[in-house]
C-alpha positions as CSV (number, residue, x, y, z in Angstrom):
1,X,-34.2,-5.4,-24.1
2,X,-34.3,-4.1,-20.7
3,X,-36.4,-1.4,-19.2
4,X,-34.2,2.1,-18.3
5,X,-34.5,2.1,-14.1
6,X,-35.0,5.5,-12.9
7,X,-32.7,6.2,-10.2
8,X,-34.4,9.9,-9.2
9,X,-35.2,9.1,-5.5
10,X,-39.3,10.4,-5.1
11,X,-38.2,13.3,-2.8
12,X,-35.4,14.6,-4.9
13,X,-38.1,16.3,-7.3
14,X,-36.7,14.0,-10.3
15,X,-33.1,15.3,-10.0
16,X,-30.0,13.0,-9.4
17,X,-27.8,12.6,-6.9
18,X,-24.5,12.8,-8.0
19,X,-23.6,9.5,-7.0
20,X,-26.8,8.4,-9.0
21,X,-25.3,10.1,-12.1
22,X,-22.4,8.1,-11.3
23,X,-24.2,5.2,-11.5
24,X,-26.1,5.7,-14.2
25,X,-23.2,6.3,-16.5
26,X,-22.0,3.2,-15.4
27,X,-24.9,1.4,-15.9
28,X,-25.0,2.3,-19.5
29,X,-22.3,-0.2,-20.7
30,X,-22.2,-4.1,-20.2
31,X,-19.3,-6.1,-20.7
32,X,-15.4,-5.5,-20.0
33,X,-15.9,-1.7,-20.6
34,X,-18.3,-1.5,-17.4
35,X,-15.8,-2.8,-15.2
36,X,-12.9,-0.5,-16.8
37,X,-16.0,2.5,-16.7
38,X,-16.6,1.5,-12.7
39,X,-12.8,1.0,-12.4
40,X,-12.6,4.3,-13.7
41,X,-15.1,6.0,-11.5
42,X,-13.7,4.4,-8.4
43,X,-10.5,5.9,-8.6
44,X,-12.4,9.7,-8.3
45,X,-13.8,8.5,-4.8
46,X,-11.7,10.3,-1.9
47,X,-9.7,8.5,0.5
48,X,-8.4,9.4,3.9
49,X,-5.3,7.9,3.2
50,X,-4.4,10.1,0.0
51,X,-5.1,12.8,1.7
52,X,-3.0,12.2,5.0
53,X,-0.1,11.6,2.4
54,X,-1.2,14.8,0.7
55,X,-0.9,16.9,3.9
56,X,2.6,15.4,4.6
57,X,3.7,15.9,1.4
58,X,3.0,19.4,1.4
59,X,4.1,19.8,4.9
60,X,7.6,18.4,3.7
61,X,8.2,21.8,2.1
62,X,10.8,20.4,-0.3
63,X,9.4,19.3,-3.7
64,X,11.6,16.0,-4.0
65,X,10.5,15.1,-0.4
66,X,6.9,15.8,-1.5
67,X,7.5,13.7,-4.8
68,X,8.9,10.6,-2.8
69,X,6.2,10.6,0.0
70,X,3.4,10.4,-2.8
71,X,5.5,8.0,-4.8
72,X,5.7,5.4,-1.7
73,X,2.1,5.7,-1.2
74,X,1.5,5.0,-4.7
75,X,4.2,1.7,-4.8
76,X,2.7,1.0,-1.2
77,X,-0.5,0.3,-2.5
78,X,0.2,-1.8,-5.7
79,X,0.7,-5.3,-3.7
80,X,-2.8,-4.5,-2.4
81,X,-4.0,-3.7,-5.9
82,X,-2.8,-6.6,-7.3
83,X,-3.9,-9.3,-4.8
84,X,-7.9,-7.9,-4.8
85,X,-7.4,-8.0,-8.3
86,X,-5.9,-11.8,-8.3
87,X,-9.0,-12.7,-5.9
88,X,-11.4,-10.8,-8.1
89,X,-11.4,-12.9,-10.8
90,X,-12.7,-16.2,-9.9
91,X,-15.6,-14.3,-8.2
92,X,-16.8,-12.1,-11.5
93,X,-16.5,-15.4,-13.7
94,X,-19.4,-17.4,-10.8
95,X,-20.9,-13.9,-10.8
96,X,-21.9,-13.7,-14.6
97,X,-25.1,-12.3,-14.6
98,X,-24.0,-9.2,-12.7
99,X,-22.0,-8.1,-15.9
């Protein structure tokens, strides 16, 4: 069995970053359900693009208009989803140990 790593940096006086809560969390679970945890997790980050759709969404001032923009975002992304995710998978099954 492993040895917990503490992640309190020396100058944060033992408290966590909230990244490092993050990742500690995540760090708690080995297997498929990390990656679906860290999956999970990732989709909480911010992105610039979201939120440029976000302002022109709003800026649209019709609902429909705001629910198409954000629904073209969403289908513009999924060909990029899906190829990392096609590429991904030969690399985690070299990368074992890591899971």
């Amino acid at each position: 069995m492993q040895k917990p790593v503490k992640l309190a940096a020396p100058s944060s006086g033992g408290r966590l970053a909230p990244a490092q809560r993050l990742g500690a969390f995540a760090a708690a679970y080995r297997g498929p359900l990390k990656a679906l945890v860290l999956g999970t997790l990732n989709g909480l980050l911010s992105c610039p693009l979201v939120y440029a759709f976000l302002a022109k969404a709003a800026a649209s001032g019709a609902l429909a208009i705001a629910f198409y923009t954000m629904a073209a975002l969403g289908l513009g992304t999924i060909p990029a989803l899906l190829a990392v995710a096609a590429t991904g998978i030969p690399s985690r099954r070299s990368s074992a140990s890591a899971w």
